[in-house]
C-alpha positions as CSV (number, residue, x, y, z in Angstrom):
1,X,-23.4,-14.1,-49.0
2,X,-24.9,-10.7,-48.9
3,X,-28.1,-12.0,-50.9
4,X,-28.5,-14.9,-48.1
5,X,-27.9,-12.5,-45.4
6,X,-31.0,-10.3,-46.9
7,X,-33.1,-12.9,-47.1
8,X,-32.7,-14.1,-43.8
9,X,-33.5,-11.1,-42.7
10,X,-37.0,-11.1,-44.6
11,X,-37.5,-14.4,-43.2
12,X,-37.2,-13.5,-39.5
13,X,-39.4,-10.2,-39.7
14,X,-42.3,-12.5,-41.6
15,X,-41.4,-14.9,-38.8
16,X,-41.9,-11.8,-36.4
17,X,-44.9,-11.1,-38.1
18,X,-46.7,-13.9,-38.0
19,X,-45.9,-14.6,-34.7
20,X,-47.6,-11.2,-33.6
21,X,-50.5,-12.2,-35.7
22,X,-51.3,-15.6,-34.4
23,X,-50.3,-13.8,-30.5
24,X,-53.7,-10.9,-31.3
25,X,-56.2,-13.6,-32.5
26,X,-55.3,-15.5,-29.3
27,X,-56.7,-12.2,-27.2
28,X,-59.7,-11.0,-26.6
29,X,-62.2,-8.6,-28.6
30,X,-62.2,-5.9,-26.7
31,X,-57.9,-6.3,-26.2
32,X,-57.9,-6.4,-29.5
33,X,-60.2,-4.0,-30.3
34,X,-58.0,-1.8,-27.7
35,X,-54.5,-2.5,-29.5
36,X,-55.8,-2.0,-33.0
37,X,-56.8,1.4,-31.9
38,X,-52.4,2.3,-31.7
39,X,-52.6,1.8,-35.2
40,X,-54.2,5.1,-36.4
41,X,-52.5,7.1,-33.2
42,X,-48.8,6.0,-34.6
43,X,-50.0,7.0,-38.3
44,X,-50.8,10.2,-36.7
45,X,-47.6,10.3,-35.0
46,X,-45.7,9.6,-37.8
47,X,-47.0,11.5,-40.5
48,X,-47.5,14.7,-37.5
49,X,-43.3,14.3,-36.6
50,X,-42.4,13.2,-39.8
51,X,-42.8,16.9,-40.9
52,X,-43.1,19.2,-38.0
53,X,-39.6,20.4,-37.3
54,X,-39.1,21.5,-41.4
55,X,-42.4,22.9,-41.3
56,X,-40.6,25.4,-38.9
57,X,-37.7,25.7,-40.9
58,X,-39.3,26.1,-44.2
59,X,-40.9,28.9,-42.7
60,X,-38.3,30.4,-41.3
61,X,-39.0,30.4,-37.5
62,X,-36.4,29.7,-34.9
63,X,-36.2,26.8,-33.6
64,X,-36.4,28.4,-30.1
65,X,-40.3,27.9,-30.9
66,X,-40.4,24.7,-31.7
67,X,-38.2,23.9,-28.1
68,X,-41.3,26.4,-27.0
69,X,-43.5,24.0,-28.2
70,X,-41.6,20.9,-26.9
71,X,-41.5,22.5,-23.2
72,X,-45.3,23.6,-23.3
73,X,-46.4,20.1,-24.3
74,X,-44.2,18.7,-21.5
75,X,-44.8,21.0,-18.5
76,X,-48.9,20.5,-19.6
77,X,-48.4,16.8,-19.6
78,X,-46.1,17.3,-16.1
79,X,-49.8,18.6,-14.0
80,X,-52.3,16.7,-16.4
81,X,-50.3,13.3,-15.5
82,X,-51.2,12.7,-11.9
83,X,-54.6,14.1,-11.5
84,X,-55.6,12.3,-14.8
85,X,-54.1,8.9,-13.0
86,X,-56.7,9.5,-10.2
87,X,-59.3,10.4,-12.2
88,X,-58.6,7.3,-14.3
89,X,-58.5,5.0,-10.8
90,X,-62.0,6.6,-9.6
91,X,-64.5,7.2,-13.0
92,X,-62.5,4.2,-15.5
93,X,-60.7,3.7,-18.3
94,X,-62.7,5.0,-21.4
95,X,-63.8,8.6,-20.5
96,X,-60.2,9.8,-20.2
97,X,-59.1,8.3,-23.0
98,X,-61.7,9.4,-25.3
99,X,-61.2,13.4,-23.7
100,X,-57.9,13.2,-24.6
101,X,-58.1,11.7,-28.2
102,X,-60.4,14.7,-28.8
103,X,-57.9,17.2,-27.2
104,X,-55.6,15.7,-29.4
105,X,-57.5,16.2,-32.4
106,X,-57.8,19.7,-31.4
107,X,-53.9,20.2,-31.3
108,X,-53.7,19.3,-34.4
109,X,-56.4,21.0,-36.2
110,X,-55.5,24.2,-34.9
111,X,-52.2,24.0,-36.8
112,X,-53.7,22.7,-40.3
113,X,-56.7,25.7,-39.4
114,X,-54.6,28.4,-38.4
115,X,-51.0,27.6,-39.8
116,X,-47.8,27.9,-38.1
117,X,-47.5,31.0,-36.1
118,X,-47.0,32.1,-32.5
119,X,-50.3,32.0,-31.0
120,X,-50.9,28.5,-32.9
121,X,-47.7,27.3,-31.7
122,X,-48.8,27.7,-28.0
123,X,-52.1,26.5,-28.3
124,X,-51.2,23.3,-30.1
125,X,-48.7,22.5,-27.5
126,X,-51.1,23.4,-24.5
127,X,-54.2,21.0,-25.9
128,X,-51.3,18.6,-27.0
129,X,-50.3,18.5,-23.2
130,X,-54.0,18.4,-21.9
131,X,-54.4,15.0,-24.5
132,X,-52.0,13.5,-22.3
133,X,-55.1,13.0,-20.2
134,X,-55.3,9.7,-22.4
135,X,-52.0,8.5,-21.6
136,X,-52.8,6.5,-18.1
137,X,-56.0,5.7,-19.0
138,X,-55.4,3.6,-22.3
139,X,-52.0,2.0,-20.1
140,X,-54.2,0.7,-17.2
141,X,-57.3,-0.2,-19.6
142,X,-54.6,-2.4,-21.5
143,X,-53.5,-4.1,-18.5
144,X,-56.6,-4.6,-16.6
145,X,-57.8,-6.1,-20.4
146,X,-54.4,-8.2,-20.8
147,X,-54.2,-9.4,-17.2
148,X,-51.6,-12.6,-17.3
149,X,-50.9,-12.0,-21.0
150,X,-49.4,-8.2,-19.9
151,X,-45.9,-8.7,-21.3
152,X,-47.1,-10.1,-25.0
153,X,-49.8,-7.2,-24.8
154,X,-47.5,-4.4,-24.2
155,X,-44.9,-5.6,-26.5
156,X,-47.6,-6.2,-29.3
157,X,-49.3,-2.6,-28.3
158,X,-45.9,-1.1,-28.8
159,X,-45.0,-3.1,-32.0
160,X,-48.5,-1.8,-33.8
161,X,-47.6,1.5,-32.8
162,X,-44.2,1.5,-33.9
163,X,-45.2,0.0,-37.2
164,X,-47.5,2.3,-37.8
165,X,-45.4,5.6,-36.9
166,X,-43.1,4.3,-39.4
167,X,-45.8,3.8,-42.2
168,X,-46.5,7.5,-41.4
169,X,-43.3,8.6,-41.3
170,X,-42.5,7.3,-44.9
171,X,-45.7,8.8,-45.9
172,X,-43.0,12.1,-45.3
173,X,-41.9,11.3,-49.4
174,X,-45.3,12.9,-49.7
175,X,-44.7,16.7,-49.9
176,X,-41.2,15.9,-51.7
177,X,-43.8,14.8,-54.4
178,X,-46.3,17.4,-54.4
179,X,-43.9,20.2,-54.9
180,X,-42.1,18.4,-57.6
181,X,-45.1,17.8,-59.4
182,X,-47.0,21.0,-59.1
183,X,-46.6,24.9,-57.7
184,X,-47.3,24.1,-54.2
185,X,-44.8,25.1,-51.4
186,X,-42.9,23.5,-48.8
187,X,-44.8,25.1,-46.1
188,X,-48.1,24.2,-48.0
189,X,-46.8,20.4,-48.3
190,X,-45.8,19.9,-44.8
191,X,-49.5,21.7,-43.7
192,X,-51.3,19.1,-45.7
193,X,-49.4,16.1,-44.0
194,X,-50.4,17.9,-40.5
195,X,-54.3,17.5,-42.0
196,X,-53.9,13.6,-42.6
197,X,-52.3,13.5,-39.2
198,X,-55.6,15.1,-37.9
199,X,-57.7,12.4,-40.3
200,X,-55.8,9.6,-38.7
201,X,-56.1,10.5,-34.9
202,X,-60.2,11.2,-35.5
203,X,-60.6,7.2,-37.0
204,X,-59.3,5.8,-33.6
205,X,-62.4,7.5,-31.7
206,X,-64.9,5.1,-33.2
207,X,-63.0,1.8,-32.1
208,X,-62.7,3.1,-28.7
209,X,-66.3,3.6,-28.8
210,X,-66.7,-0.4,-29.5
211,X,-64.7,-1.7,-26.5
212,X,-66.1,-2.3,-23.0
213,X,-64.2,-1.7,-19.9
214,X,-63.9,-3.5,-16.6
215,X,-65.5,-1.8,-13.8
216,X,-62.5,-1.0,-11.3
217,X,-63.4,2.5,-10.6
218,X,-63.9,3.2,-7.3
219,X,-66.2,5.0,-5.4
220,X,-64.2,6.8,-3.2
221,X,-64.6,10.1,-3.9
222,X,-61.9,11.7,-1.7
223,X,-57.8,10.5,-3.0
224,X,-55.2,11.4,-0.4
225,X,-51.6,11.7,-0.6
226,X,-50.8,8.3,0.7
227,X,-52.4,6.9,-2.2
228,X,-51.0,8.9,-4.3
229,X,-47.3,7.9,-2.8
230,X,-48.7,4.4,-2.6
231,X,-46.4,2.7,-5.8
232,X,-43.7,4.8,-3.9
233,X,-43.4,2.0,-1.1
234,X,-41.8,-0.8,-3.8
235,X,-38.1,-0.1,-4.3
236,X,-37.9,-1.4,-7.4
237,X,-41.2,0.8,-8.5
238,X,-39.3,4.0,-6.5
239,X,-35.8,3.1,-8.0
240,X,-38.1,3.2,-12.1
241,X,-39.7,6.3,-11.7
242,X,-36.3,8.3,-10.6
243,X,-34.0,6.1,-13.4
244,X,-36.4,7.4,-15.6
245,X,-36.5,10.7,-15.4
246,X,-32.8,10.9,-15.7
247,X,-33.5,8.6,-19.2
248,X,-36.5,11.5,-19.8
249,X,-34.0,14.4,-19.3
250,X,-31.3,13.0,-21.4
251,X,-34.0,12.3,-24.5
252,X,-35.5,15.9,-24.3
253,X,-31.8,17.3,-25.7
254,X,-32.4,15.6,-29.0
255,X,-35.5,13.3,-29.7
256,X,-37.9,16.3,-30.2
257,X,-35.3,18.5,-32.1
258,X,-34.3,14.8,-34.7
259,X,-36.0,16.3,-38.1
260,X,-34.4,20.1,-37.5
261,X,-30.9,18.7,-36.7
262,X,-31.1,16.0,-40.0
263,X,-32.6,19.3,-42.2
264,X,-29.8,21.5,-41.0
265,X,-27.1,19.6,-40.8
266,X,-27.5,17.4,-43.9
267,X,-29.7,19.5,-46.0
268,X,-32.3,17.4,-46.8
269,X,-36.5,17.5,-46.5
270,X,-38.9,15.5,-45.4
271,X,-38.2,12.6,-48.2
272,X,-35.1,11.8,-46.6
273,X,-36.3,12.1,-43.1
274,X,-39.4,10.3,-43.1
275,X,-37.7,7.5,-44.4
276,X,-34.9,8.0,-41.8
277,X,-38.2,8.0,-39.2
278,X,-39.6,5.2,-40.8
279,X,-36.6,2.6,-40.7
280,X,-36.1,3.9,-37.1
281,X,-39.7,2.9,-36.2
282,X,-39.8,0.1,-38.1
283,X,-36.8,-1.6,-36.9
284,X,-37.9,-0.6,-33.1
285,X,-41.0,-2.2,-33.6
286,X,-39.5,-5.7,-34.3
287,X,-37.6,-5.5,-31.6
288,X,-40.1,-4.8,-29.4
289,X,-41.4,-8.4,-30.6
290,X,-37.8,-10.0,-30.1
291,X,-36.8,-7.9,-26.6
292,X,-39.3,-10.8,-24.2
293,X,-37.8,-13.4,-25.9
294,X,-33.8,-12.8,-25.5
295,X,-34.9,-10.9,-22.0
296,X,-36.0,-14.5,-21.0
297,X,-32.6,-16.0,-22.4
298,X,-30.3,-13.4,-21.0
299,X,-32.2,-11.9,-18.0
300,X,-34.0,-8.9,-18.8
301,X,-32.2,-6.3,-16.5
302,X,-28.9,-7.2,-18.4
303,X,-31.0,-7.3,-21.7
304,X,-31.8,-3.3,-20.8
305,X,-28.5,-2.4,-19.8
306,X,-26.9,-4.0,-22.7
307,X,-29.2,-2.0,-25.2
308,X,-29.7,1.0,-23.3
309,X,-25.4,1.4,-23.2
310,X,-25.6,0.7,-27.1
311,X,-27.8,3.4,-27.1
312,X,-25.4,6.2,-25.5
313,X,-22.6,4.8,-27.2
314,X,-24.1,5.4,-30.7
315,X,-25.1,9.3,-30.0
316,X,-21.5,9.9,-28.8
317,X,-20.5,9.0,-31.9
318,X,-23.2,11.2,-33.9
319,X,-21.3,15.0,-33.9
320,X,-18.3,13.2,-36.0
321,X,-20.4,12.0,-38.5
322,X,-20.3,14.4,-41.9
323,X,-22.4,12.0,-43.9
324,X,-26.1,11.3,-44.1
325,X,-26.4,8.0,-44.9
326,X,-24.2,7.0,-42.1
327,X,-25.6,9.4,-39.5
328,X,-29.1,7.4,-40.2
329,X,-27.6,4.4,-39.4
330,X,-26.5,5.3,-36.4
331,X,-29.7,6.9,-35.5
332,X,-31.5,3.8,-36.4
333,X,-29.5,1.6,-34.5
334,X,-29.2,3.8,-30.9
335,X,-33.1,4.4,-31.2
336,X,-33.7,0.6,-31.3
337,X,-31.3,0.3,-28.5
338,X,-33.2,3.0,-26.7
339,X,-36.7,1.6,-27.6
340,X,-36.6,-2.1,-27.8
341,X,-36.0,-2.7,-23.4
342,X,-39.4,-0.2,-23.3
343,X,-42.0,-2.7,-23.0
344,X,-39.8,-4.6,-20.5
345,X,-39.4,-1.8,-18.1
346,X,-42.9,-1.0,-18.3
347,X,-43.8,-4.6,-17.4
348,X,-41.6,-4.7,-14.5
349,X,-43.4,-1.4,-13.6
350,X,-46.4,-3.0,-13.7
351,X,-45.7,-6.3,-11.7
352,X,-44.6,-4.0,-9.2
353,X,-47.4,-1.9,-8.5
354,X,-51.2,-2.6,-6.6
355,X,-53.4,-3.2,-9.5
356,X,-56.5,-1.2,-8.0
357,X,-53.8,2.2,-8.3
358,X,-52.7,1.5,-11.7
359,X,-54.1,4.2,-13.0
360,X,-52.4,6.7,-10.5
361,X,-48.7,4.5,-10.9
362,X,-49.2,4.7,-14.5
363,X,-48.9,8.6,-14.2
364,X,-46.2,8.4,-12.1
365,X,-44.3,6.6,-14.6
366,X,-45.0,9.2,-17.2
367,X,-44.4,11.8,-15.3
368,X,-41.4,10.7,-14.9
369,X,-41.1,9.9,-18.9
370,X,-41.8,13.4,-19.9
371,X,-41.5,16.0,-17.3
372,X,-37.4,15.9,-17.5
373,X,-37.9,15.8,-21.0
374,X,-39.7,18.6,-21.4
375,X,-37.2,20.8,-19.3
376,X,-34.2,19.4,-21.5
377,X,-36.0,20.1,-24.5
378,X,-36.4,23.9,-24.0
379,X,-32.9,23.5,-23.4
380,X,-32.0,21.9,-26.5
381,X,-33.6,24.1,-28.8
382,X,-31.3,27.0,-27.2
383,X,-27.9,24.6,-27.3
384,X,-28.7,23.4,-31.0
385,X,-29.1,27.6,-32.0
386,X,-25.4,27.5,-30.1
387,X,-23.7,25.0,-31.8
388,X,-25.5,22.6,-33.9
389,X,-23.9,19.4,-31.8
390,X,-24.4,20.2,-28.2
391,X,-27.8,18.4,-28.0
392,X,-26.5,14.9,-28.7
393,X,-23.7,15.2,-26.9
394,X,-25.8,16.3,-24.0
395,X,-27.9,13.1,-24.6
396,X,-24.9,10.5,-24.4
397,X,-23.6,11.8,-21.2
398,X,-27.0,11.9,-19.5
399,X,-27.9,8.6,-20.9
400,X,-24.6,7.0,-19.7
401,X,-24.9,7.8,-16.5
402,X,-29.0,6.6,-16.4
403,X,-27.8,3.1,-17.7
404,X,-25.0,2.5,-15.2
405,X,-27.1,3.8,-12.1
406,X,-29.6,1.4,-13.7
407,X,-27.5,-1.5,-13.9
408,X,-26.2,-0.2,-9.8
409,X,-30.0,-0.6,-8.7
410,X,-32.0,-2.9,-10.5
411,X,-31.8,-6.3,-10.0
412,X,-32.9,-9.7,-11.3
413,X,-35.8,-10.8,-9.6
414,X,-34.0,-14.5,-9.2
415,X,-31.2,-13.0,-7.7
416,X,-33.3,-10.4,-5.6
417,X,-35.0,-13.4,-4.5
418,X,-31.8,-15.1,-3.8
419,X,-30.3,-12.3,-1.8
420,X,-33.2,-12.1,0.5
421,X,-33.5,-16.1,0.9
422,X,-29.7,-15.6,1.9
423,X,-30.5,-12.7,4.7
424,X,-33.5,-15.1,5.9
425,X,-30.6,-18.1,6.3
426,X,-28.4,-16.0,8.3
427,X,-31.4,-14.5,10.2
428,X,-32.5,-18.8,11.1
429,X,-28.7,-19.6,12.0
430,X,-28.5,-16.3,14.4
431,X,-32.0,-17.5,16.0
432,X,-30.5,-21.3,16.2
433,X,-27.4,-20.2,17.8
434,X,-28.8,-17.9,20.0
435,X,-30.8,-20.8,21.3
């Protein structure tokens, strides 16, 4: 029974698979060109995360620093966002993202250059902030490039991404290896990951180079606050952004601090992590391929709600768990939960916003995605130093209440459209009495 539950499961991700393969040689070049490019960026990621939290430990710093590094990132990407959304709906697509792969680049080479200290810290999360430059660029190049295909595109963008961080993050068995088999340190290990990271973020720079972008940019050289406030106007745009950052806020407590808590807690390096990272990744990424389809079956607000509650139920459950294997489980399952409705959300963003200010709505939305977070992960590095469970507790409670004020405030658009259909009755049967 076991053996044919297995290979069912094979079945359904090379299902998955091939599905996503036929969906990118259906798209364009220079989409495809454009989605490829998340393949090196979530190697980077992967490989990067996979080890930077022991990195700090094996060297003994507190992990104050690394919620240092967490809130400087953040509060960087906070200013960057807007500005960069403006710039990105005035000069195009490819200049900001190509600035901001290169800042990125620079993040990371100052660590594998410098090594982990104090003054390496704060740079690293400073340029990493200013990369964020990229951010609403690359999300508006991908739309204006997908156009009616925006759903399949994001969920595929996401998916290559995902699959990718996890490759990376399973790459983390890596150091376990080099100090078994030679002299070289933890420290040492976990430095020479960080220099693959680097590699992998400088081979997506050439791609970008290759794809051609749609001229939207406008020539207005003077942006004032009404367009800025302009995605503001849609309620279900306005209602995102603020759900959001109470999503944002509740993810800053533990996402950032993941590897520290696993090394501490559980005593184990980056073997065991990266492969915790890895199946984590990995199984988000399918979803990400499955979430359109049973959105279109069961409605995608419920579809969120649903996950995202799975989600908050899952960490609540994390401080009780003593053993490893079990803890990873759970961490594998609430991240998918948490992951999987992204693309969705996104989309519905998206559909709900003028496309000539996508770039500027685009950094609304991740303003809203990382400047909470940033603030709750200063936070959490202090709470974790208190008592090692605070954090994840801190995320369930926030998190429940974002996915019941979600499921308060966003509706279906059939029954939005239903609702108003019934006020426009009402409004033709006050009119015909009145006459």
């Amino acid at each position: 029974m076991i053996k044919k539950k297995g290979n069912y499961l094979i079945y359904t991700g090379f299902y998955l698979l091939s599905k996503m393969i036929n969906g990118l040689g259906n798209l364009e070049k220079d989409l495809k060109l454009l989605l490829i490019t998340s393949i090196p960026t979530g190697l980077s990621g992967g490989l990067f995360y996979s080890v930077w939290g022991l990195y700090f430990e094996t060297k003994g710093i507190n992990s104050s620093y690394l919620g240092l590094y967490s809130f400087l990132e953040g509060i960087i990407m906070t200013l960057v966002f807007l500005p960069a959304g403006v710039m990105t709906d005035k000069v195009g697509r490819k200049r900001p993202v190509l600035l901001g792969y290169t800042l990125s680049a620079l993040s990371i080479g100052i660590v594998v250059f410098w090594g982990l200290n104090v003054i390496s810290i704060i740079l690293s999360g400073v340029l990493g902030g200013f990369s964020s430059l990229a951010l609403p660029a690359f999300q508006s190049w991908l739309a204006d490039l997908a156009e009616s295909k925006l759903k399949e595109a994001s969920s595929l963008q996401m998916f290559l991404y995902s699959i990718s961080f996890s490759t990376g993050s399973l790459m983390g068995w890596i150091p376990e290896l080099m100090v078994a088999s030679s002299r070289i340190s933890y420290p040492q290990a976990y430095r020479f990951m960080i220099a693959l990271s680097l590699l992998a973020t400088l081979s997506a720079i050439p791609l970008l180079l290759l794809i051609k972008e749609k001229n939207r940019a406008s020539s207005i050289s003077h942006v004032g606050w009404s367009e800025v406030t302009r995605s503001f106007k849609n309620s279900v745009a306005r209602n995102l952004i603020i759900l959001l950052s109470i999503s944002s806020l509740a993810m800053g407590f533990f996402y950032p601090l993941t590897s520290y808590y696993l090394g501490k807690k559980y005593g184990v390096e980056s073997g065991p992590v990266g492969t915790v990272l890895t199946l984590i990744y990995l199984v988000s990424s399918f979803s990400y391929l499955i979430a359109p389809s049973l959105s279109k079956v069961i409605g995608t607000v419920r579809f969120i709600v649903i996950s995202q509650g799975m989600t908050a139920a899952l960490m609540a459950l994390l401080p009780f768990v003593n053993n490893f294997l079990i803890a990873s489980i759970i961490l594998v399952l609430q991240a998918m939960g948490s992951y999987a409705p992204a693309p969705l959300i996104w989309t519905l963003f998206m559909e709900n916003t003028p496309v000539e200010d996508r770039g500027t709505a685009n950094s609304l939305y991740n303003l809203s995605l990382v400047g909470p977070r940033a603030i709750s992960s200063l936070a959490g590095g202090d709470l974790l130093d208190i008592y090692l469970e605070y954090p994840a507790s801190a995320f369930a409670l926030l998190y429940s209440l974002y996915d019941f004020l979600f499921a308060l405030s966003i509706k279906e658009k059939g029954e939005s459209e239903r609702t108003i259909s019934k006020k426009d009755k009402n409004k033709s049967n006050i009119i015909f009495n009145s006459k």
